[in-house]
C-alpha positions as CSV (number, residue, x, y, z in Angstrom):
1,X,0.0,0.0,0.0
2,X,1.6,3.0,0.8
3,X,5.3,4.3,2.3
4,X,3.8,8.0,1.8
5,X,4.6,8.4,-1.4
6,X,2.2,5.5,-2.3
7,X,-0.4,5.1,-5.3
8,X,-1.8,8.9,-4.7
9,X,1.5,10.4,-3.5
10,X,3.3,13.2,-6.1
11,X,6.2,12.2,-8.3
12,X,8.4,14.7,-7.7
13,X,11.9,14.5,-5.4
14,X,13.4,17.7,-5.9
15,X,16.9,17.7,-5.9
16,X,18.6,21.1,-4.9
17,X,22.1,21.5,-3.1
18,X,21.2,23.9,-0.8
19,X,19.5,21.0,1.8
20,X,20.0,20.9,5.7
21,X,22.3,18.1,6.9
22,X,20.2,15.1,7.1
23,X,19.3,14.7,10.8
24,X,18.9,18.7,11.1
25,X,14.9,18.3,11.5
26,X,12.7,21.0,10.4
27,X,11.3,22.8,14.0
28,X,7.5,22.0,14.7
29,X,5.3,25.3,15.0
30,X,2.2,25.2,17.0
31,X,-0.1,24.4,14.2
32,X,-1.5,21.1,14.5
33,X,0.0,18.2,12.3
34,X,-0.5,15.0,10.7
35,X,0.9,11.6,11.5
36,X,1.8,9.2,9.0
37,X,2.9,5.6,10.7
38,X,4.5,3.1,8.3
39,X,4.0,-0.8,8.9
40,X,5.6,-2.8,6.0
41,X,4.4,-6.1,6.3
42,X,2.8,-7.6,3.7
43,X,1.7,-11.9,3.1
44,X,3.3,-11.0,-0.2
45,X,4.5,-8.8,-2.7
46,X,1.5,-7.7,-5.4
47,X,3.5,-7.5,-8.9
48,X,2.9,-3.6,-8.9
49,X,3.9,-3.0,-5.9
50,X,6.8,-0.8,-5.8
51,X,6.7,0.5,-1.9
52,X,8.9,-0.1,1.1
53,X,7.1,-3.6,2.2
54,X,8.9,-6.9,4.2
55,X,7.0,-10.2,2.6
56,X,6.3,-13.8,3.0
57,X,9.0,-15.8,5.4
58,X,10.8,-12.8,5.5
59,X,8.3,-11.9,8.3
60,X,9.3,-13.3,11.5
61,X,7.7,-12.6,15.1
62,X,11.6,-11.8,15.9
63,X,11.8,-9.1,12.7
64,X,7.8,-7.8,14.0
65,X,9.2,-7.3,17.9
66,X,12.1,-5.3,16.8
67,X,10.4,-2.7,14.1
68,X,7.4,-2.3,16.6
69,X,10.5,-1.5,19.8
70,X,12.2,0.6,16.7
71,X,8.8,2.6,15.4
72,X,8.4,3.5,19.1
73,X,11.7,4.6,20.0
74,X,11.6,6.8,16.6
75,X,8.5,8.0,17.9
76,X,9.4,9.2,21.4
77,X,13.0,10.5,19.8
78,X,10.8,12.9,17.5
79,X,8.6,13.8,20.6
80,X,11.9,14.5,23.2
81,X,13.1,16.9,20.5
82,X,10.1,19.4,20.3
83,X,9.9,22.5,21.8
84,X,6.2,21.8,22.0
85,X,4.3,18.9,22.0
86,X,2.5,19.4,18.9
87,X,-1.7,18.4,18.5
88,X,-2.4,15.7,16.1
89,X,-5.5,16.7,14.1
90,X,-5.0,13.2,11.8
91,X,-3.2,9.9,11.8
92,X,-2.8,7.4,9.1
93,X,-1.2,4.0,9.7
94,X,-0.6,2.6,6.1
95,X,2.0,0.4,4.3
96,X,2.2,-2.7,3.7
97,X,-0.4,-4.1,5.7
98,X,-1.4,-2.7,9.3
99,X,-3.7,-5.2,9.5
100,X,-0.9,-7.9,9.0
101,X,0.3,-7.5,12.6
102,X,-1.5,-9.5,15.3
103,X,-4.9,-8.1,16.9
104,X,-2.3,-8.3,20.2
105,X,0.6,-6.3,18.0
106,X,-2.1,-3.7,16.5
107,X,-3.7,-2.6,20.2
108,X,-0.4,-2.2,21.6
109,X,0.7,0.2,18.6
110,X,-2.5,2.4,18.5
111,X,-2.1,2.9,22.6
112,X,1.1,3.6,22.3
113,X,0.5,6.2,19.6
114,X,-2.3,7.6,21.5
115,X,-0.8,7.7,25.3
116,X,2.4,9.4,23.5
117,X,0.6,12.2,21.0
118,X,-1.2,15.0,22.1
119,X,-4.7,13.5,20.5
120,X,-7.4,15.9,21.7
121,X,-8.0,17.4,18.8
122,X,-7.9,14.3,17.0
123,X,-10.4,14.5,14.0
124,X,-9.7,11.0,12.0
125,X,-7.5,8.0,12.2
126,X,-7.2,5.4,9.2
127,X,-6.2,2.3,9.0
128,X,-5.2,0.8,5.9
129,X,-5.8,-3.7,5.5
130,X,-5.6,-6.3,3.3
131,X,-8.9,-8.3,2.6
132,X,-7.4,-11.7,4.6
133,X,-6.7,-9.8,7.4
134,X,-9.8,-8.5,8.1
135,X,-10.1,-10.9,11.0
136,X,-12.7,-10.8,13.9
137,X,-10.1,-10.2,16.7
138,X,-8.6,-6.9,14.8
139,X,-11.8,-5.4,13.7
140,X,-12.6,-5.6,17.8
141,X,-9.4,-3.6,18.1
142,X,-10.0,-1.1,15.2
143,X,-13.6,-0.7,15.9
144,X,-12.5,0.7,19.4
145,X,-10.7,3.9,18.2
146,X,-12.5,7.0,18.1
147,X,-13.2,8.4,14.3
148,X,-11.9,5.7,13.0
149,X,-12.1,4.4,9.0
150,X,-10.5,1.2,7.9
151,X,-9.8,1.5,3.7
152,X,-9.2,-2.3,2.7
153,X,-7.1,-2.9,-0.1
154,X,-9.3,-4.5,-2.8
155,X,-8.2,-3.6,-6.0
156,X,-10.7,-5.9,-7.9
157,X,-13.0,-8.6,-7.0
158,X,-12.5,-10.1,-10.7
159,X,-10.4,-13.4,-10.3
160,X,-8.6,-12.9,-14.4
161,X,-7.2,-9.6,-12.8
162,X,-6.3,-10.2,-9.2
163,X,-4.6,-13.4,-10.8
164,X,-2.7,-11.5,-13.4
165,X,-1.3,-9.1,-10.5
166,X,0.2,-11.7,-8.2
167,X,-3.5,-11.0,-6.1
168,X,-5.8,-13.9,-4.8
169,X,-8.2,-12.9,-1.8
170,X,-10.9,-13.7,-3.9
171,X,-14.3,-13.7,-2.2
172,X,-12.4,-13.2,1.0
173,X,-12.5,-9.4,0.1
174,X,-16.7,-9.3,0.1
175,X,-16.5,-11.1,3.3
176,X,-14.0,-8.5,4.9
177,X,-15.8,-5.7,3.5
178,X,-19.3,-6.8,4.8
179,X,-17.2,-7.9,8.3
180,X,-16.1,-4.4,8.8
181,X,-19.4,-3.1,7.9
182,X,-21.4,-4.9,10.4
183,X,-18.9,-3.7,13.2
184,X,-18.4,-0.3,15.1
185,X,-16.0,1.1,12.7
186,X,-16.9,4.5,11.6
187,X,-16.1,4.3,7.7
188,X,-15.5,1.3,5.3
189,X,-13.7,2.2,2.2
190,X,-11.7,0.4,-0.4
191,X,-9.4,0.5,-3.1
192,X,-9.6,-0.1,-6.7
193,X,-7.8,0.4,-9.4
194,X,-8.5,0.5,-13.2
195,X,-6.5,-0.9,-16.2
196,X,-5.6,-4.1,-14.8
197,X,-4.6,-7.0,-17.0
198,X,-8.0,-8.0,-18.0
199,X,-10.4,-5.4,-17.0
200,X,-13.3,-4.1,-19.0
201,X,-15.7,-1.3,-18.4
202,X,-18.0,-3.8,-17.4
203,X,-15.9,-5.2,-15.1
204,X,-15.3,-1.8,-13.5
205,X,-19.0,-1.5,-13.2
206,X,-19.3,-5.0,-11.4
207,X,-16.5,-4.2,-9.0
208,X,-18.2,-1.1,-7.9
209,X,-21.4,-2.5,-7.6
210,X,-19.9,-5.5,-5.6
211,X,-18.1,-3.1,-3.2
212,X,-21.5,-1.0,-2.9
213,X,-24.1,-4.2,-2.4
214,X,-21.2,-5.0,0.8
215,X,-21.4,-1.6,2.4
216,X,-18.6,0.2,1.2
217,X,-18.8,3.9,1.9
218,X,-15.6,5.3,0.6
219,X,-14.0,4.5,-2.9
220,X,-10.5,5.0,-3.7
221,X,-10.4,4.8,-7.6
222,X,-7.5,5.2,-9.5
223,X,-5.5,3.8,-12.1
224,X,-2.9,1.1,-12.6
225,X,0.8,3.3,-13.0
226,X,3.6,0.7,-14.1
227,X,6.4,1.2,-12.1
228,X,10.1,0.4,-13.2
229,X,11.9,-2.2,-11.0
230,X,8.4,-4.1,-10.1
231,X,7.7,-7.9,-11.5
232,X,4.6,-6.5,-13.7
233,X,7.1,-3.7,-15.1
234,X,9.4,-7.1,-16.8
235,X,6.3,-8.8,-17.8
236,X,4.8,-6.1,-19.3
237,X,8.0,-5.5,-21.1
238,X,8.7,-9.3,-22.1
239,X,5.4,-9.6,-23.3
240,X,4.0,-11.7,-21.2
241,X,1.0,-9.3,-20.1
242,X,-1.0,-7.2,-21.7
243,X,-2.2,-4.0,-20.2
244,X,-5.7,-2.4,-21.5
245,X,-5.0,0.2,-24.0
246,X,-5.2,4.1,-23.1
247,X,-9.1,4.1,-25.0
248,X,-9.7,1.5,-23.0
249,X,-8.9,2.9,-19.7
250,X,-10.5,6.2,-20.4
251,X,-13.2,4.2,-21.4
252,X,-12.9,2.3,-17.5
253,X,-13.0,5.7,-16.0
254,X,-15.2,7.3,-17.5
255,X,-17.6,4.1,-16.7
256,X,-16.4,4.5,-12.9
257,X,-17.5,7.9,-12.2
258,X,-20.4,7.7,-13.7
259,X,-21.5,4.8,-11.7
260,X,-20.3,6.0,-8.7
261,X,-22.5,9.2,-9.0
262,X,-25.7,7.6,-10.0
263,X,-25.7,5.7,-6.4
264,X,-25.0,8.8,-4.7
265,X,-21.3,8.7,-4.2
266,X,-19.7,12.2,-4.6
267,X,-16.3,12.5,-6.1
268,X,-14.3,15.3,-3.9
269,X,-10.6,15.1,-5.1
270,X,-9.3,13.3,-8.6
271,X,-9.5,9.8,-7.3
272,X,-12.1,9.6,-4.0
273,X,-15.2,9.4,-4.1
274,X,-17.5,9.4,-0.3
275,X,-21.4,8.6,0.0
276,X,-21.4,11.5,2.5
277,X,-19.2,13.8,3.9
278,X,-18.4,12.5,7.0
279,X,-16.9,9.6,4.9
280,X,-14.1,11.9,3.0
281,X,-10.6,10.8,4.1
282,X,-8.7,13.9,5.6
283,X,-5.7,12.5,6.0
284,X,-5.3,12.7,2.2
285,X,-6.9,16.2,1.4
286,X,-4.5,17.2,4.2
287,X,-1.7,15.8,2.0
288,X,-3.1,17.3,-1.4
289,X,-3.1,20.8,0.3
290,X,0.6,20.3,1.0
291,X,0.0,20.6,4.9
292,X,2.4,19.2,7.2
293,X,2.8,15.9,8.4
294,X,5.5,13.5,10.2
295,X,5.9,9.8,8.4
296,X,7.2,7.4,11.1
297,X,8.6,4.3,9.6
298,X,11.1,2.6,7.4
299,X,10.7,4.6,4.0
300,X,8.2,6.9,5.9
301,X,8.5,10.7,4.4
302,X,7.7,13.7,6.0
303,X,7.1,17.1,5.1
304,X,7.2,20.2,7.5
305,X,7.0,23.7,6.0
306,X,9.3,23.3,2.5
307,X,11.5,20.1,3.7
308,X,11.4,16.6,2.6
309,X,12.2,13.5,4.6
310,X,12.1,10.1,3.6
311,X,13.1,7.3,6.5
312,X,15.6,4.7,5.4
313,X,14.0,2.1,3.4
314,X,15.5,-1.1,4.5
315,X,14.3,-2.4,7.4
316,X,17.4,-3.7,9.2
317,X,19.2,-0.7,8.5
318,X,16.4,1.2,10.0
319,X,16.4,-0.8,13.1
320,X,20.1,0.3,13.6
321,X,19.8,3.7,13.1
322,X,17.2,3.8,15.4
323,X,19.3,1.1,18.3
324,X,22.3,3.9,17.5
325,X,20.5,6.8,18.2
326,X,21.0,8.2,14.6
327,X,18.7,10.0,12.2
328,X,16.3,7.5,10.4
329,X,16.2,9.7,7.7
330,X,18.6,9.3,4.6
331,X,17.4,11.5,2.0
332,X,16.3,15.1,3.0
333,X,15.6,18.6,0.4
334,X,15.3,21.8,1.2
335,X,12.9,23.0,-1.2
336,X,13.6,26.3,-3.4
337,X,11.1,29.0,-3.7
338,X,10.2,27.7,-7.0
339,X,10.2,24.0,-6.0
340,X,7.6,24.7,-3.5
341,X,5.5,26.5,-5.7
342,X,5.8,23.2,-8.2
343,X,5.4,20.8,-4.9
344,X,2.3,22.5,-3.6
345,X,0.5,23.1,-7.2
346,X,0.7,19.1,-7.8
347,X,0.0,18.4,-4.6
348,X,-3.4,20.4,-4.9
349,X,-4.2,19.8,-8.4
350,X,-5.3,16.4,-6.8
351,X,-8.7,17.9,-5.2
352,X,-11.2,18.3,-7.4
353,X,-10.6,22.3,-8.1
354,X,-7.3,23.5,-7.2
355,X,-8.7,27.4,-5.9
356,X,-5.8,29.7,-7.7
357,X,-6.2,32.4,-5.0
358,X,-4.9,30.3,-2.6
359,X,-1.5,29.9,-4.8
360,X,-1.6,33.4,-5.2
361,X,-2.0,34.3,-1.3
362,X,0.8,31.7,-0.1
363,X,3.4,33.0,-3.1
364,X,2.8,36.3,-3.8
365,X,2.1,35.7,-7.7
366,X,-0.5,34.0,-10.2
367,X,-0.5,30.8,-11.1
368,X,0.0,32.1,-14.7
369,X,2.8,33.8,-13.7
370,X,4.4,30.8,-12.2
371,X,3.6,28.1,-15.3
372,X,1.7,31.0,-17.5
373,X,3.1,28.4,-21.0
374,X,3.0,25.2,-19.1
375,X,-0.1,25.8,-18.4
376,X,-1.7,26.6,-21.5
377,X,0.2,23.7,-22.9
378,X,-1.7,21.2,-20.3
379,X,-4.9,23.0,-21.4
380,X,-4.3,22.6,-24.8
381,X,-3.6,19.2,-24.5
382,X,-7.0,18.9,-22.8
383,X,-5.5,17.9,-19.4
384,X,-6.2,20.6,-17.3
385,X,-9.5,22.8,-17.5
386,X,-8.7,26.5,-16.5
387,X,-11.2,28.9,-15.7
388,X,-11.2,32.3,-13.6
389,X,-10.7,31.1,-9.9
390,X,-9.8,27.1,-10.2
391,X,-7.7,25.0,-12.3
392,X,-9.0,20.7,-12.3
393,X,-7.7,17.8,-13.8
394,X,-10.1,16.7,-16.6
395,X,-10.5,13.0,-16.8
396,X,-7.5,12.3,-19.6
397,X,-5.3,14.6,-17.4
398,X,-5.9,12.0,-14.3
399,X,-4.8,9.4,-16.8
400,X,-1.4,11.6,-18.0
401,X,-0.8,12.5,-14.1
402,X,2.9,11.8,-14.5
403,X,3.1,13.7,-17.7
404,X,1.8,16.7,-15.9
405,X,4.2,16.1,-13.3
406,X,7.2,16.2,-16.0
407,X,5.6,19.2,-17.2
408,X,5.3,21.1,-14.3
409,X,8.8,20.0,-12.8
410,X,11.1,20.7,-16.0
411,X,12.9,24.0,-15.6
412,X,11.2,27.2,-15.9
413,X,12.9,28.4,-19.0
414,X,12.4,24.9,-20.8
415,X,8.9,24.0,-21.5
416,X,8.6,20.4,-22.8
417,X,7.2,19.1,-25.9
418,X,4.4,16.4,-24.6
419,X,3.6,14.3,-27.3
420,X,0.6,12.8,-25.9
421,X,-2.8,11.6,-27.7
422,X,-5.6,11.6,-25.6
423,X,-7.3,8.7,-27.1
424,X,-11.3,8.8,-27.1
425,X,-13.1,5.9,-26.6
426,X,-14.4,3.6,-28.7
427,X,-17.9,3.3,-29.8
């Protein structure tokens, strides 16, 4: 699932010389924060999956004991050196699987988090699971917390595609769904994603509908992005899987949000969608508005007023920087005036209308003045839709996400050529 960088999270690590030493942490104001808490086990690897995760045998009770003693010592190490003990306002506990740790492993974590933050003006907690671990003994532990909403990572309740992507929960994930439902918990959302190896418009629709008949109240909805170094990545490339076409993902989409909005679900940022408001997840507005938050956790980034963190992605050598007392981050940036401006206008470009007079208000200058051609380019292209007070991703533009990206990020004297075709779909 997610390190925070995961499925939703921008691509864009701006590299700039000017950065802090690494360990030279960015001060916490008095603002309230968010808290992102990374737990990386997973049963085993999906073939997209390109996060920070621990799989299969790998996981030992031993490895489990150590991370948890690790994740808490990071924890109180980040609390000792505040000046003030900062409010949560939201949590997110994400990965890999949460839900992968014992019921026993999963209570002791969210008390610990809670007896050690400043929670009182704690709005939300998520918790991110994997349909086979959607057990009766952890939903009595999740179901306990206060504002809580478990998102379980479906993907597709379609056996050709779960198969194709190394993914075989099978009816387990209508069972989990319908489990969670029937509990205390606040909020049941899932996952899905479109453009998997075998999908269909109609299978989109069936997917929905399946996840809406359980009681799912929350959609995540977004779709398939290949990424290099992963085992779908080589079989893609040796041709021994076919992905849908572009048409045929717009055509997916397209299907999606219709669907979704004829049973009442209401999309509020480029990929969620919540049957009522109390169902939005905060945690990621709060991220697509660029707020701040603290990611606890092997791979874990963090972001605190124009600085970048990401935690040490191997898990030993995470363990030993904690056991040493040394930072357990490895990569930090200092972001540049005009990296900020490109960090915060992805970022928000993710909720469904990116208000320009915020930009404008934080930076001093348009948003046209900042990517005045880029823009127009985007718009040209048809990926953007631009109008007097908000700028929104239209639906090929949420397919060409990482084309944006490249177009926004290149240097501001060099505006790239996109040679992109936004297919239509068929009849």
């Amino acid at each position: 699932m997610n390190n925070n960088n995961k499925s939703l999270g921008v691509h864009f690590h701006p590299v700039t010389s000017k950065g802090l030493p690494v360990g030279a942490a960015r001060p916490i104001g008095l603002e309230p924060i968010a808290l992102y808490v990374h737990i990386p086990f997973c049963e085993k690897r999906c073939h997209f999956c390109a996060f920070a995760v621990v799989v299969d045998r790998q996981v030992t009770e031993q490895l489990v004991t150590d991370y948890l003693q690790s994740l808490y010592k990071e924890m109180r190490a980040f609390l000792d050196a505040c000046e003030h003990a900062p409010k949560i306002r939201l949590i997110q506990f994400g990965g890999g699987t949460p839900t992968a740790l014992s019921a026993e492993n999963l209570d002791a974590l969210l008390d610990f988090v809670f007896a050690q933050f400043d929670c009182t003006e704690l709005e939300e907690v998520i918790i991110e699971g994997f349909p086979t671990t959607i057990t009766a003994d952890r939903i009595a532990v999740i179901e306990r917390v206060p504002n809580v909403k478990l998102n379980i990572g479906v993907q597709s309740f379609q056996a050709e595609c779960l198969d194709a992507v190394g993914r075989n929960h099978g009816i387990l994930a209508k069972e989990a769904i319908e489990r969670a439902v029937a509990s205390r918990i606040g909020s049941v959302g899932i996952d899905l994603i479109l453009g998997l190896p075998a999908s269909t418009p109609d299978s989109t629709r069936r997917d929905i509908e399946t996840a809406v008949r359980c009681g799912a109240d929350h959609f995540a909805f977004y779709p398939l992005w290949v990424y290099d170094q992963t085992t779908l990545k080589t079989r893609v490339r040796n041709g021994l899987i076919e992905l849908p076409r572009l048409a045929a993902q717009y055509e997916q989409l397209v299907c999606g949000v219709d669907v979704l909005a004829d049973l009442g679900y209401e999309r509020y940022t480029a990929f969620h969608y919540a049957l009522r408001p109390d169902c939005r997840h905060q945690y990621g507005l709060w991220q697509m508005q660029a707020r701040n938050w603290i990611g606890f956790g092997m791979s874990a980034m963090s972001h605190v007023d124009g600085v970048i963190r990401f935690n040490d992605r191997n898990i030993r050598s995470y363990i030993d920087r904690v056991e040493r007392g040394e930072p357990t981050a490895v990569e930090q940036f200092v972001m540049t005036d005009r990296e900020r401006m490109q960090f915060e206008f992805l970022y928000r470009l993710r909720v469904k209308s990116f208000l320009t007079a915020q930009f404008r208000e934080q930076f001093g200058i348009t948003v046209e003045q900042a990517f005045g051609d880029k823009l127009a380019l985007l718009d040209k292209l048809g990926l953007i839709c631009v109008d007097t007070h908000t700028i929104s991703l239209t639906m090929h533009g949420t397919l060409h996400l990482r084309e944006i990206e490249d177009c926004i990020n290149e240097a501001a004297e060099s505006v790239p050529v996109l040679s992109i075709k936004c297919e239509q779909p068929t009849a």
